[in-house]
C-alpha positions as CSV (number, residue, x, y, z in Angstrom):
1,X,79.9,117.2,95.3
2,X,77.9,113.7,95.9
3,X,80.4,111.2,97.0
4,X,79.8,107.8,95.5
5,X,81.6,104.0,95.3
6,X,83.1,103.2,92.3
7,X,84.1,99.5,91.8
8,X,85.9,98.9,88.7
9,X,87.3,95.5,87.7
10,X,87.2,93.7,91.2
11,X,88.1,90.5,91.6
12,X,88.3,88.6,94.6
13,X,88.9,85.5,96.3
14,X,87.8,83.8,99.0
15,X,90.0,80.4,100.5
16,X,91.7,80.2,97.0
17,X,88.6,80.5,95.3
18,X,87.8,83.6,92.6
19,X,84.0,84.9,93.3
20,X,84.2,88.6,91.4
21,X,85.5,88.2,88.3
22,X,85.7,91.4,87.2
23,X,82.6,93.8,88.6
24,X,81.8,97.0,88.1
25,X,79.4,99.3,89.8
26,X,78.9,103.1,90.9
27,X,76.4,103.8,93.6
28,X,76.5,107.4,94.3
29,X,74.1,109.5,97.2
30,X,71.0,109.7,96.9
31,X,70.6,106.9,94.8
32,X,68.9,103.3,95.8
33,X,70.2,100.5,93.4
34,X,69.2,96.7,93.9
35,X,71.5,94.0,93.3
36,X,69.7,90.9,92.4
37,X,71.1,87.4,91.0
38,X,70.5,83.8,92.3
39,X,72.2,81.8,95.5
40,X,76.2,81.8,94.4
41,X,76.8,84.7,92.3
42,X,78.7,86.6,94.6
43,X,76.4,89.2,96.0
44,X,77.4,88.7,99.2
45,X,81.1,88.5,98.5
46,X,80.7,91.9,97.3
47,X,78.9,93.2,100.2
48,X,82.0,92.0,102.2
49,X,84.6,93.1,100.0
50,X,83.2,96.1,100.4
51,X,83.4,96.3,103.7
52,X,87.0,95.2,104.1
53,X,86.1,91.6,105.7
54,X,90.0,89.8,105.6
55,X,88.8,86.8,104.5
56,X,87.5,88.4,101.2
57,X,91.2,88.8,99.1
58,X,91.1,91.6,96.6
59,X,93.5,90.2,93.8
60,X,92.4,92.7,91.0
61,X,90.8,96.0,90.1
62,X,89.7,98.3,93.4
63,X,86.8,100.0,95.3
64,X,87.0,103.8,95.5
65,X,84.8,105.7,97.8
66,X,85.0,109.9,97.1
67,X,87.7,108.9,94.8
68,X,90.1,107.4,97.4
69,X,91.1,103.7,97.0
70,X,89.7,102.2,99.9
71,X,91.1,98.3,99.3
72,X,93.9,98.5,101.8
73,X,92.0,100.2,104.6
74,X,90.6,98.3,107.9
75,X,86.8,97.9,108.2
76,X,86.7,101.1,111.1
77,X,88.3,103.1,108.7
78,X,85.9,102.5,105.9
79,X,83.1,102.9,108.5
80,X,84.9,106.7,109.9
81,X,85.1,107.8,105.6
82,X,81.1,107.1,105.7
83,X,80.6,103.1,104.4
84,X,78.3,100.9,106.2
85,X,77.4,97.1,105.6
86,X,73.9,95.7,107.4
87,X,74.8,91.8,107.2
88,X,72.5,89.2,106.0
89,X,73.6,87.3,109.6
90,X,73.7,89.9,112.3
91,X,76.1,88.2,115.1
92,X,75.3,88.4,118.8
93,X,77.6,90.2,121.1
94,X,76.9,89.0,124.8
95,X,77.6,90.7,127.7
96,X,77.6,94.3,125.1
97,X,74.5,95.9,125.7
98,X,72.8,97.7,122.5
99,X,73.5,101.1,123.9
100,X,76.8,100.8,124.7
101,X,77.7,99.6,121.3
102,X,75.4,101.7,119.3
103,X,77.5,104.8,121.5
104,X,80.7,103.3,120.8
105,X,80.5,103.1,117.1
106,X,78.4,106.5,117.0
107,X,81.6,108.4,118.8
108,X,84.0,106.7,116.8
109,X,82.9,107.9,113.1
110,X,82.6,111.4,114.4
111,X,85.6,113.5,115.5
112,X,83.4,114.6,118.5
113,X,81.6,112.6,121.0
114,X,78.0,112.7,120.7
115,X,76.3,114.5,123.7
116,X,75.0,111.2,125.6
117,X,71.6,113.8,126.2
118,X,71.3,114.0,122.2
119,X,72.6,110.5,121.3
120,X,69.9,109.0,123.5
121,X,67.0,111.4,121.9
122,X,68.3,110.3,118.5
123,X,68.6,106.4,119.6
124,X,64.5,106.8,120.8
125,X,63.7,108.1,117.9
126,X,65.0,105.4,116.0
127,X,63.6,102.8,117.6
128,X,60.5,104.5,118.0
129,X,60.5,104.6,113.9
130,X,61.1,101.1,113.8
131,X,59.2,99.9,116.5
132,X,61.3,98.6,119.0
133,X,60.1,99.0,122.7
134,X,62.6,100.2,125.3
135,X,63.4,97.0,126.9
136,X,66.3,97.2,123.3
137,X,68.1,99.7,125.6
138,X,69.8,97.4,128.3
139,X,69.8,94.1,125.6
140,X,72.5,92.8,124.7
141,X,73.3,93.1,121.0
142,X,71.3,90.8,119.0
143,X,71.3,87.7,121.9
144,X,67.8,86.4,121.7
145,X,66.4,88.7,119.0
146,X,64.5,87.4,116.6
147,X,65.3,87.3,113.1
148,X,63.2,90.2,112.6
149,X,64.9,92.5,115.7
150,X,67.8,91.5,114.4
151,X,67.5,93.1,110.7
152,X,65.4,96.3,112.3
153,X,69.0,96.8,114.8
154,X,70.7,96.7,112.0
155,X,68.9,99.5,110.3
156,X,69.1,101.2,113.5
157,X,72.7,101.2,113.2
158,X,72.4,102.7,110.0
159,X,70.1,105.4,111.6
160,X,72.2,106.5,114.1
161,X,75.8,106.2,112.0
162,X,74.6,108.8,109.3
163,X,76.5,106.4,106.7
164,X,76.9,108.0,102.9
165,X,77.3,105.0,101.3
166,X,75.0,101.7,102.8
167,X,75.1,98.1,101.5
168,X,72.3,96.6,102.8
169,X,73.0,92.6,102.2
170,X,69.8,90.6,101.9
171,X,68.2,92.8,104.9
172,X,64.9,90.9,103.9
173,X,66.1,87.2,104.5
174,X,64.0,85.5,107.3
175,X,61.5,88.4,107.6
176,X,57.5,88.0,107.8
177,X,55.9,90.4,106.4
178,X,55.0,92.6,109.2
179,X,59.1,92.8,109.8
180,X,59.5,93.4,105.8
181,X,57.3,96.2,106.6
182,X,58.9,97.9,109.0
183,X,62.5,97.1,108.2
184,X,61.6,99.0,104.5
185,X,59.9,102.1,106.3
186,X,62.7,102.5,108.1
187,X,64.9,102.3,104.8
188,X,62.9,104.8,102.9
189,X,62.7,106.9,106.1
190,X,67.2,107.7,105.5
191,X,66.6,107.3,101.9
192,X,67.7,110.9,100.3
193,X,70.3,113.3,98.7
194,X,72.5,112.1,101.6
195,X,72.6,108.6,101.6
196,X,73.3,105.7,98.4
197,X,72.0,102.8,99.0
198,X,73.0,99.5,97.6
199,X,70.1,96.7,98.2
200,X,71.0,93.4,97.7
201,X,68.5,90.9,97.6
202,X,67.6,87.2,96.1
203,X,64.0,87.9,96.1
204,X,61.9,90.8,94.5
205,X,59.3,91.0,97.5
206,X,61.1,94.1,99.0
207,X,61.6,96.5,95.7
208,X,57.4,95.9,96.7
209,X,58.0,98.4,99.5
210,X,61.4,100.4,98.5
211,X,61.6,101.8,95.0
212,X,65.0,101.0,93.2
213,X,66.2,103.9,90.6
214,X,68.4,101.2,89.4
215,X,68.5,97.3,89.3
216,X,71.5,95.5,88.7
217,X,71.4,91.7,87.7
218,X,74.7,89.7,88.9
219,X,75.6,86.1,87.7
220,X,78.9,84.2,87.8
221,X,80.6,86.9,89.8
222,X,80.0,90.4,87.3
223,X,76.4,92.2,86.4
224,X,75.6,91.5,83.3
225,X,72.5,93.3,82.9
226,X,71.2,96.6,84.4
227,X,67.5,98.6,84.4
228,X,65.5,100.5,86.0
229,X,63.0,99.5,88.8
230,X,61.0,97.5,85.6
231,X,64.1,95.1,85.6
232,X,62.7,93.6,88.3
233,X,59.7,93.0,87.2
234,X,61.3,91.1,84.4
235,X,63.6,88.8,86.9
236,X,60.0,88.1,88.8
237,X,58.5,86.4,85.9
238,X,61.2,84.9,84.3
239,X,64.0,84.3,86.5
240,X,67.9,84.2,86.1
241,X,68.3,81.7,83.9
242,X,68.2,83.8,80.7
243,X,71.5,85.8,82.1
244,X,73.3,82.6,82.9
């Protein structure tokens, strides 16, 4: 059986303040759904709900992943049960180079370590699919990447994690469209029976390159409407403001 998210009734707060007032959602594997709605509606406050970011206070409702109420557990613990979150705003981490981190957080979602032989074939390969050069290897992560490097390491996380559930939060802010490009190759290269994907994103541009099977449409913290991949095309001529 397909293990899946299901978010039913969540609210939360963040400093005092309700975001999600009330949202449901199922993203199962092997499905891609994109969550679109305009600056303020919470998107991202999901994406780090989600997650298990402390500053985001569950205070209703609850997010189950494989049937398992996940609201109480830390944000390594979601990551070992298979949930990932790609952040709009990738920090930097000096003085950590890309390897070492990618190895630490490979080794500690599996109950083996990785062979370093087979988790540096797999990290190559990565890159190579999203064209990164090897000078990524001894870089520390994210200091001095571009906004572009940044959002491509951040799939490369997702590569080399093997996540079943990714939220993917606004992965095509700040990219040219070269970037957009890759960063969506390398997106609909882990796209299967596998892995569900949950895209959120303000713009349309890049459902252009990855192919939604379902498009949710989120205002005043809840989705209010929800299509297929034509949905979009809908929001692209006529904006939010008939959902608000």
């Amino acid at each position: 059986m397909s293990a899946q998210i299901q978010i039913d009734g969540l609210r939360v707060e963040v400093e005092g303040k309700e975001i999600l007032t009330g949202l449901d959602l199922i993203v199962k594997q092997g499905e891609t759904h994109a969550l679109m709605g305009p600056n303020g509606s919470g998107k991202s406050t999901l994406a780090y709900a989600i997650a298990g970011h402390p500053a985001y206070e569950v205070t209703g409702g609850s997010i189950l992943f494989d049937g398992e109420d996940v609201t109480e557990m830390a944000p390594d613990e979601r990551a070992q049960v298979g949930l990932f979150l790609a952040m709009q705003y990738p920090t930097e981490i000096p003085g950590v180079s890309m390897t070492n981190f990618l190895r630490t957080a490979v080794n500690a979602t599996r109950e083996e370590d990785l062979p370093v032989r087979e988790f540096m074939t797999n990290l190559r390969a990565g890159m190579a699919d999203l064209k990164m050069d090897d000078s990524f290897l001894s870089r520390n992560v994210n200091e001095g990447f571009s906004g572009g490097e940044k959002k491509r390491f951040e799939i490369l996380q997702m590569a080399m994690l093997e996540p079943r559930i990714a939220v993917l939060d606004e992965t095509d802010s700040g990219l040219d469209v070269d970037a957009l490009k890759v960063v969506s190759t390398g997106v609909n290269q882990l796209a299967g029976p596998d892995l569900g994907i949950l895209l959120i994103t303000h713009y349309t541009r890049i459902l252009n390159y990855i192919t939604p099977d379902h498009v949710h449409v989120m205002t005043g913290g809840r989705i209010v409407k929800t299509g297929g991949a034509d949905l979009a095309e809908v929001l692209e001529e006529e904006g939010y403001e008939q959902f608000s």
